[in-house]
py3Dmol code that shows the C-alpha trace and the ligand (Angstrom):
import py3Dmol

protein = """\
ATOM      1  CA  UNK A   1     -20.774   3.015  13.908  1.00  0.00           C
ATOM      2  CA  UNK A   2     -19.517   3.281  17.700  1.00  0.00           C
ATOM      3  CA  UNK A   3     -18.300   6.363  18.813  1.00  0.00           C
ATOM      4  CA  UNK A   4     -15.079   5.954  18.104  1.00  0.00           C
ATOM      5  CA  UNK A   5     -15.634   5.104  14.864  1.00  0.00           C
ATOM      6  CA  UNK A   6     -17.568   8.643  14.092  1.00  0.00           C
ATOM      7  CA  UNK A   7     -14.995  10.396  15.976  1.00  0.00           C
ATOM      8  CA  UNK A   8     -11.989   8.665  13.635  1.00  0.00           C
ATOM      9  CA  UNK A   9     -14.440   9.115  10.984  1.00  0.00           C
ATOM     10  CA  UNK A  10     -15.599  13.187  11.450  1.00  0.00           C
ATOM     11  CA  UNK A  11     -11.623  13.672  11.992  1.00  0.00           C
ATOM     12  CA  UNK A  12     -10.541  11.445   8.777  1.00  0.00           C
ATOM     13  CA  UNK A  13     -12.795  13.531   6.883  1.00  0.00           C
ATOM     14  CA  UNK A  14     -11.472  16.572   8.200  1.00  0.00           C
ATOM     15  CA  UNK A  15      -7.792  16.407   7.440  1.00  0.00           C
ATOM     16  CA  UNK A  16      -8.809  15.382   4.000  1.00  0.00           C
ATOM     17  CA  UNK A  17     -11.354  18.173   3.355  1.00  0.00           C
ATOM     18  CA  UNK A  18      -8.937  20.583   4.451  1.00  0.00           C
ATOM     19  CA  UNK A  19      -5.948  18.783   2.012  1.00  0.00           C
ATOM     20  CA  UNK A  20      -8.123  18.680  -0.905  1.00  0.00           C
ATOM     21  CA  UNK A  21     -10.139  21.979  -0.377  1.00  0.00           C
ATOM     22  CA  UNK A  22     -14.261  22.361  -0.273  1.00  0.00           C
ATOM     23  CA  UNK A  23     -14.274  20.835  -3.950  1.00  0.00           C
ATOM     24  CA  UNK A  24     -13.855  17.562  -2.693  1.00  0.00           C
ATOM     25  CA  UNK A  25     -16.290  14.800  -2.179  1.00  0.00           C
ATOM     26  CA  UNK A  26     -15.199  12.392   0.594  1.00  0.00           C
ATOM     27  CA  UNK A  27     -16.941   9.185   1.728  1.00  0.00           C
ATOM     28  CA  UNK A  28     -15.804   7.223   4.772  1.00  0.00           C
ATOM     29  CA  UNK A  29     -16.177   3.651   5.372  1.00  0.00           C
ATOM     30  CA  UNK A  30     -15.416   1.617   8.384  1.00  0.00           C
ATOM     31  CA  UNK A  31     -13.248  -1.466   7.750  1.00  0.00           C
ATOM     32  CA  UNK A  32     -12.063  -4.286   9.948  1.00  0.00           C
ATOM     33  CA  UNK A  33      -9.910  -3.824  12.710  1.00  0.00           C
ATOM     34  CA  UNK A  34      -6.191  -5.828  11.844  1.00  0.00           C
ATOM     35  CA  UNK A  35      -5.454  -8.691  14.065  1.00  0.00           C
ATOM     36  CA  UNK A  36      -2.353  -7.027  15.395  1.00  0.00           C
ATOM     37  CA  UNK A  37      -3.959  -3.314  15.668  1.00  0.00           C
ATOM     38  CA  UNK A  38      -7.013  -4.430  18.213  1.00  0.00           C
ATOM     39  CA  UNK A  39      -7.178  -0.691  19.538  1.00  0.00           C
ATOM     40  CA  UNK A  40      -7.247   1.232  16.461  1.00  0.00           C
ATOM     41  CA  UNK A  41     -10.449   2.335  14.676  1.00  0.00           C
ATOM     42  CA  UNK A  42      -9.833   1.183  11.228  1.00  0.00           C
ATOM     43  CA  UNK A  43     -12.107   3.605   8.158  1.00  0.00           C
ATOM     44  CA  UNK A  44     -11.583   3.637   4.709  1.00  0.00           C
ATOM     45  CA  UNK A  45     -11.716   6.996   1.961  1.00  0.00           C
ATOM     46  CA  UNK A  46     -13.062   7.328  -1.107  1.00  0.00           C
ATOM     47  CA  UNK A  47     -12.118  10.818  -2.374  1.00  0.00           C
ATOM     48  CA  UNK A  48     -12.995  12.509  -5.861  1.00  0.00           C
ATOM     49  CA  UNK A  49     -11.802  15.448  -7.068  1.00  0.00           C
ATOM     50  CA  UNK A  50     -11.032  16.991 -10.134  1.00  0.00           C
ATOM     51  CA  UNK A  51      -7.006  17.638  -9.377  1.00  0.00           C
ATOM     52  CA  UNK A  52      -6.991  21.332 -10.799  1.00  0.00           C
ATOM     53  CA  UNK A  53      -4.689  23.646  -8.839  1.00  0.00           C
ATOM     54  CA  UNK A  54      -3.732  27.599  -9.508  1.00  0.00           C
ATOM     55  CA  UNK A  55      -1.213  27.812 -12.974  1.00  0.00           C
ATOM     56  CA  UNK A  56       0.699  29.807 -10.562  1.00  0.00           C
ATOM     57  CA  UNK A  57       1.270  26.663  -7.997  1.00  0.00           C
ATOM     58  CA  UNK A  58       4.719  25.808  -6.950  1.00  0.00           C
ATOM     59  CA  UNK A  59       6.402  22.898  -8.607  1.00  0.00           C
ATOM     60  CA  UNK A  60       6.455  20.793  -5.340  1.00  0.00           C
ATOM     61  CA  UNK A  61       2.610  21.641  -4.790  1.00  0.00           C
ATOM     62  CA  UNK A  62       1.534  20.761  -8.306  1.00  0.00           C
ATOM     63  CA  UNK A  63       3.755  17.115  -8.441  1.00  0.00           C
ATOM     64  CA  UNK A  64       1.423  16.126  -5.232  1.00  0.00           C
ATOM     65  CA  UNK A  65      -2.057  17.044  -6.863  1.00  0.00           C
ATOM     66  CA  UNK A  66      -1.504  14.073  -9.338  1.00  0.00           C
ATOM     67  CA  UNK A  67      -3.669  11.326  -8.855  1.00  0.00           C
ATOM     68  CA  UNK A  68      -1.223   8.999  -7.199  1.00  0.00           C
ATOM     69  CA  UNK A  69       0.645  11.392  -4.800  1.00  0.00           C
ATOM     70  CA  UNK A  70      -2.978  12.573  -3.552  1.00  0.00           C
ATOM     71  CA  UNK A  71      -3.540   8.414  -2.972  1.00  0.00           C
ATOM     72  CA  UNK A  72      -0.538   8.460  -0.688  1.00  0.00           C
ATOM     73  CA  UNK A  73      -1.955  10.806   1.032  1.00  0.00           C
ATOM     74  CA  UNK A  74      -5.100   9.365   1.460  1.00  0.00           C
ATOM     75  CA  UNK A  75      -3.408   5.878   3.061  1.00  0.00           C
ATOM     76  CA  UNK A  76      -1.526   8.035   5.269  1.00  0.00           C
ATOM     77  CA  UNK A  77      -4.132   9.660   6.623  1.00  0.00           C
ATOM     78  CA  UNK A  78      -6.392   6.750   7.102  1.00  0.00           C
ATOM     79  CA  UNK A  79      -3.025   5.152   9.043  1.00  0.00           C
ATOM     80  CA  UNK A  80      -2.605   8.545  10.990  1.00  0.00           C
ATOM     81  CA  UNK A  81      -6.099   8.715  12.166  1.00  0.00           C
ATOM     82  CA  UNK A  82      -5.841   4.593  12.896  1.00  0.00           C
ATOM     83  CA  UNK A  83      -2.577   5.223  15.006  1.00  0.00           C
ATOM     84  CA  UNK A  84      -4.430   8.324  16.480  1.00  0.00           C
ATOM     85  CA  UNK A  85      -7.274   6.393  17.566  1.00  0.00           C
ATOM     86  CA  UNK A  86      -5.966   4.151  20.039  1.00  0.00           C
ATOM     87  CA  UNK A  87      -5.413   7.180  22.504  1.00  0.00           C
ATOM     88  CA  UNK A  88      -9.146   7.928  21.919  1.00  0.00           C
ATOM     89  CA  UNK A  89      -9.807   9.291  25.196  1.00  0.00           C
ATOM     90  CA  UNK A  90     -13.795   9.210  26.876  1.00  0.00           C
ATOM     91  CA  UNK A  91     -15.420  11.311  26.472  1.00  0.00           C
ATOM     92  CA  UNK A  92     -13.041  13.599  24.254  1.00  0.00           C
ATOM     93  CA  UNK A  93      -9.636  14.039  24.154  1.00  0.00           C
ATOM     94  CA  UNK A  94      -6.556  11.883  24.320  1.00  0.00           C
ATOM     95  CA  UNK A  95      -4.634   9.799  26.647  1.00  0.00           C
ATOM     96  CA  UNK A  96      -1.322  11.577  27.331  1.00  0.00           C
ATOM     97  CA  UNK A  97       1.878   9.835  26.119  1.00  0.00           C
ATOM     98  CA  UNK A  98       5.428  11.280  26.063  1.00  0.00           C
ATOM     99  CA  UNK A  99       7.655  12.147  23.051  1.00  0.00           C
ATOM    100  CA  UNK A 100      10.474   9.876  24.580  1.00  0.00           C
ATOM    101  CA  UNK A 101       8.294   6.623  24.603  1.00  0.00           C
ATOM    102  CA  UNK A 102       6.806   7.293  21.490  1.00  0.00           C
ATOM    103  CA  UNK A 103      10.011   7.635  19.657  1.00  0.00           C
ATOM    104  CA  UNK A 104      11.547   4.806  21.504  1.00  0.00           C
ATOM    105  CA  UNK A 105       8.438   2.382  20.574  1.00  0.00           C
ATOM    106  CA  UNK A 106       8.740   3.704  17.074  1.00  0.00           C
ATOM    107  CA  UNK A 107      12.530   2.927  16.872  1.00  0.00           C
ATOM    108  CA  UNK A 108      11.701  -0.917  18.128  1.00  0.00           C
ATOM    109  CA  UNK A 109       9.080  -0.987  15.623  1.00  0.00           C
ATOM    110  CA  UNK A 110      10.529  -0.455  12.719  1.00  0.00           C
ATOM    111  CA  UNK A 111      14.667  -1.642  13.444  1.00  0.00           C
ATOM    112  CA  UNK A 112      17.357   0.387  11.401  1.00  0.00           C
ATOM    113  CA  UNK A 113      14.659   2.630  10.117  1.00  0.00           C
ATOM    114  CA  UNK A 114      15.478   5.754  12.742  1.00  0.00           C
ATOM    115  CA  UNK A 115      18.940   6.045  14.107  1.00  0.00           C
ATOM    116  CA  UNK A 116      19.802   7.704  17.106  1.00  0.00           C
ATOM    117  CA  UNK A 117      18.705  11.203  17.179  1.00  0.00           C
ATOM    118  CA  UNK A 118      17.175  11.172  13.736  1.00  0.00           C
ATOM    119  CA  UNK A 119      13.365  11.961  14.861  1.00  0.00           C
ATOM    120  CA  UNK A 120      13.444  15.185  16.323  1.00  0.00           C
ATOM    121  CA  UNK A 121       9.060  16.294  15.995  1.00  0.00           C
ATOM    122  CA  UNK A 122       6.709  15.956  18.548  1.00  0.00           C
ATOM    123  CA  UNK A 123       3.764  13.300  19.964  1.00  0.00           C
ATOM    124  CA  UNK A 124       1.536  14.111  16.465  1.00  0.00           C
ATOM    125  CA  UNK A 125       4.026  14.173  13.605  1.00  0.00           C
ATOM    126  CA  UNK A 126       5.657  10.984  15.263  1.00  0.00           C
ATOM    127  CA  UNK A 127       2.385   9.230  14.856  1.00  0.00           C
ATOM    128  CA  UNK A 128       2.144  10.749  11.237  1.00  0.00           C
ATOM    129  CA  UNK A 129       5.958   9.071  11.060  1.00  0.00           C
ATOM    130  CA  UNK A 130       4.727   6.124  12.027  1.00  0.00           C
ATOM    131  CA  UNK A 131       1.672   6.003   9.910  1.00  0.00           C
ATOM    132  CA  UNK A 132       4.090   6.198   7.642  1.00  0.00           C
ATOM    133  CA  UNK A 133       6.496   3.951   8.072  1.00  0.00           C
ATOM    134  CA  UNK A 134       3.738   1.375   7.758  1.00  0.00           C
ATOM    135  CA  UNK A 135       2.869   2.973   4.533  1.00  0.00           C
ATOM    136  CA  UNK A 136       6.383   2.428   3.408  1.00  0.00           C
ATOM    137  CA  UNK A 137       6.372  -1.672   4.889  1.00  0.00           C
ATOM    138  CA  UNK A 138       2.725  -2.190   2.955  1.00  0.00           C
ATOM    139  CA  UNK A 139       4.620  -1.076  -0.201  1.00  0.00           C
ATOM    140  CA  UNK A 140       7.492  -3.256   0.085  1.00  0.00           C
ATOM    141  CA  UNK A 141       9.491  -0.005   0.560  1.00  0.00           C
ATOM    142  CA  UNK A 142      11.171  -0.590   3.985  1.00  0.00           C
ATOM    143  CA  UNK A 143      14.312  -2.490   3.059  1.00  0.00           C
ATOM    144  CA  UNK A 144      17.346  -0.620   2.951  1.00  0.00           C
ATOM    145  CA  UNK A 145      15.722   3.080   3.915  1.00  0.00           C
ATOM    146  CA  UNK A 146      17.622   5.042   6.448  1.00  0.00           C
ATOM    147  CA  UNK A 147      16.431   8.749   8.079  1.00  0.00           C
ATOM    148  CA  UNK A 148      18.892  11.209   8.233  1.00  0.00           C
ATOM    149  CA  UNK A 149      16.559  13.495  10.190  1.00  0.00           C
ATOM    150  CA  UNK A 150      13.155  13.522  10.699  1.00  0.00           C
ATOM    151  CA  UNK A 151      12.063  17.401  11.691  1.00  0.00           C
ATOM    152  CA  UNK A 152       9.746  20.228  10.977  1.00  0.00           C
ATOM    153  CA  UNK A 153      11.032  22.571   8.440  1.00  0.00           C
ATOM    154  CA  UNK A 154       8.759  26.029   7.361  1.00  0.00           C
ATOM    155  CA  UNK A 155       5.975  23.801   9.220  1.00  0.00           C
ATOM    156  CA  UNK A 156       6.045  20.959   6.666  1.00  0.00           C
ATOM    157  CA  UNK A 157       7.033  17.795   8.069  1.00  0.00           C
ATOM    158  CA  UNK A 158      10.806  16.973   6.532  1.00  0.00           C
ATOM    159  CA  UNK A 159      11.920  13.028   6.475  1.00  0.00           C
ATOM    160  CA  UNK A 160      15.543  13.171   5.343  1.00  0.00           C
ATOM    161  CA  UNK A 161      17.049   9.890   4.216  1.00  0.00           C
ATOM    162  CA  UNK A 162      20.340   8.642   3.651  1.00  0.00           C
ATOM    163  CA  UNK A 163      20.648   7.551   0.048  1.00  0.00           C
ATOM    164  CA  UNK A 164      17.412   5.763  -1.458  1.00  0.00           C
ATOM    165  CA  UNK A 165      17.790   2.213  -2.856  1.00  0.00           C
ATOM    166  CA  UNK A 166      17.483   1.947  -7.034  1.00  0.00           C
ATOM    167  CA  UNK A 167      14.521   0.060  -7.085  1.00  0.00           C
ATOM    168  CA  UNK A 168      12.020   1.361  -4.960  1.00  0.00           C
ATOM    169  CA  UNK A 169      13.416   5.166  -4.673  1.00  0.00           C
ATOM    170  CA  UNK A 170      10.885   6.319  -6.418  1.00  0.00           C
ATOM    171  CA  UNK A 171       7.890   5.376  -4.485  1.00  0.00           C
ATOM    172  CA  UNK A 172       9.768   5.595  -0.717  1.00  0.00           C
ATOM    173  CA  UNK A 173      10.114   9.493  -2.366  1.00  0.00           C
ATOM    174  CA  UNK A 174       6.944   9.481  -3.330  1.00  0.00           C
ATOM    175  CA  UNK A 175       5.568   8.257   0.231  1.00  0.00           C
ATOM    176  CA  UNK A 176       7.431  10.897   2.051  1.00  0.00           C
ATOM    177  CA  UNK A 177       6.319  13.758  -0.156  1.00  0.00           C
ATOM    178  CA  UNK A 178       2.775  12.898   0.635  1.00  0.00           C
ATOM    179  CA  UNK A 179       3.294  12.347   4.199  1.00  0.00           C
ATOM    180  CA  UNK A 180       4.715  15.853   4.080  1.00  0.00           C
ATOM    181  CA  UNK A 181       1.620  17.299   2.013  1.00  0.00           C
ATOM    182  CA  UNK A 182      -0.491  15.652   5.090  1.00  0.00           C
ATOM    183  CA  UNK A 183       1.206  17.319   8.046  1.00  0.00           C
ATOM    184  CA  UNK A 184       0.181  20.736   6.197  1.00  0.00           C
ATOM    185  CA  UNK A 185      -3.471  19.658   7.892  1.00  0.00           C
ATOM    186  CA  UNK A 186      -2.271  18.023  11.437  1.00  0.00           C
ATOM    187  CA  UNK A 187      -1.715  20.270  14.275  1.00  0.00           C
ATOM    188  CA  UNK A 188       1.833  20.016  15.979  1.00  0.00           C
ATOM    189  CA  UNK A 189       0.728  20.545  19.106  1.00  0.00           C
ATOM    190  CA  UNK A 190      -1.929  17.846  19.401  1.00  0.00           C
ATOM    191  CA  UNK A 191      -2.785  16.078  16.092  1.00  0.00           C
ATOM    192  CA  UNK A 192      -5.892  17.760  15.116  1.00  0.00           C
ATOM    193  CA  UNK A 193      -6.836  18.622  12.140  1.00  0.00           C
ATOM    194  CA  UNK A 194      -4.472  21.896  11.832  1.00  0.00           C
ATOM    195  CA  UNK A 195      -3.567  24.644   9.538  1.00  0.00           C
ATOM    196  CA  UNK A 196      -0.368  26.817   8.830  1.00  0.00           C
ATOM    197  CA  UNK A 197       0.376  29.818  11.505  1.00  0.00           C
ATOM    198  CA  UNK A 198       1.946  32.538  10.760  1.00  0.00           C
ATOM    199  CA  UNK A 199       3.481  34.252  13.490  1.00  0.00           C
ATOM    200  CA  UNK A 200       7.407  34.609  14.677  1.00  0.00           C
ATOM    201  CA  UNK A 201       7.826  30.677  14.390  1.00  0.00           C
ATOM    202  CA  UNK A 202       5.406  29.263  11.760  1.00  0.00           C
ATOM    203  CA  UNK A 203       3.180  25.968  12.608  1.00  0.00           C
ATOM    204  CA  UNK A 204       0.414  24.011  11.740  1.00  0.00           C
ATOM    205  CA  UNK A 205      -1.793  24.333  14.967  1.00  0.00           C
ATOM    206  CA  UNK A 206      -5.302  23.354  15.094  1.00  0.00           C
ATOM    207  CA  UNK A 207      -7.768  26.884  16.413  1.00  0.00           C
ATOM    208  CA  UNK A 208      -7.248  25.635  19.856  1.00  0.00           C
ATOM    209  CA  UNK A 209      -3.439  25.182  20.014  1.00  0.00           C
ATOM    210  CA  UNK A 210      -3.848  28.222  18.127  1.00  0.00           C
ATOM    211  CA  UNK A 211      -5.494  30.545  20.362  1.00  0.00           C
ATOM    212  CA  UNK A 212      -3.357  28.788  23.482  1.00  0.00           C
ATOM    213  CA  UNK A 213      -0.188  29.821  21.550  1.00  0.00           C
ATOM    214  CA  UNK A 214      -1.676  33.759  21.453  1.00  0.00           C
ATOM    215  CA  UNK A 215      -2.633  34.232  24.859  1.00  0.00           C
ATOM    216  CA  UNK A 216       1.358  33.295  25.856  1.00  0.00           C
ATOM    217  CA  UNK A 217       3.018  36.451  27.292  1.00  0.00           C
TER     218      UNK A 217
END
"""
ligand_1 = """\
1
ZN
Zn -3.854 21.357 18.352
"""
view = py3Dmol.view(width=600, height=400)
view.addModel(protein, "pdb")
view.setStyle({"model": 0}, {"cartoon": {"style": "trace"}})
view.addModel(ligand_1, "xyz")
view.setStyle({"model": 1}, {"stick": {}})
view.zoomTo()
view.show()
């Protein structure tokens, strides 16, 4: 593996361990880069897990530990961390981008799919929007699927949409709903793997962001 690759591949592993909980065994496998993607760090996961959460688990929790919505999940994240990737910075870090450009490029990419206004999230979540997005196009799940608003509600990513079409409702639904269960791991701030804040405005912030946010007057 390059070091890219065990970068992508430490941070893949991390989101997931942290979705899934210490119960979960995760094995990741690097995987050919796509023609069109030439900068991204493409890795694949294998996770197993015995899906057994709390009896007292909310109703929205428990429909995501099924073994599908947890393979949504999964995808996503291995899209997230490929979109991530290509800002790989040397030695650490990331190149800087701007919320404005990513939206726009995001917007171009994927025509019809965000109207004016509708993303309203930072750098991170729109690269978890667009990992995504291309979750919903390798589905077939694209056509016809507006956002309303795409925002951060109780620090769980929200994708609103107007109206889903009959046929493939049920898995666009089922695509967002994961995507949200993923941003519960991916730091608002700065993409890495995160966890929820509490505080006067709760957030998923990674320690660093974290400890940044505290030492604010
Ligand atoms: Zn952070």
């Amino acid at each position: 593996m390059t070091s890219r690759e065990r970068r992508a591949a430490r941070e893949l592993h991390e989101y997931l361990a942290r979705l899934f909980g210490p119960e979960a065994t995760i094995a990741i496998d690097p995987m050919p880069v796509r023609p069109q993607h030439a900068d991204r760090v493409e890795l694949e996961a294998t996770v197993k897990r015995t899906p057994a959460l709390p009896a007292d688990t909310d109703a929205r929790t428990r429909r995501r530990d099924t073994p599908e919505g947890a393979a949504l999940a999964v995808e996503i994240a291995e899209r997230y961390v490929a979109v991530r990737s290509a800002r790989y910075a040397l030695p650490s870090g990331l190149v800087p981008t701007m919320c404005d450009r990513v939206s726009e490029d995001l917007e171009r990419s994927f025509p019809g799919l965000f109207p004016a206004g509708a993303l309203q999230v930072d750098v991170p979540w729109l690269e978890l929007v667009r990992a995504t997005a291309e979750t919903l196009a390798g589905h077939d799940a694209l056509a016809g699927v507006v956002s309303a608003q795409v925002k951060s509600k109780f620090a769980e990513l929200r994708w609103y949409v107007d109206g889903l079409p009959e046929e493939t409702g049920d898995e666009i639904a089922a695509i967002l709903d994961a995507a949200s269960f993923l941003s519960s791991v991916v730091c608002e701030a700065c993409g890495a793997p995160g966890a929820y804040r509490k505080g006067g405005w709760v957030r998923i912030l990674c320690d660093d962001c974290n400890s940044n946010r505290r030492k604010k007057p």
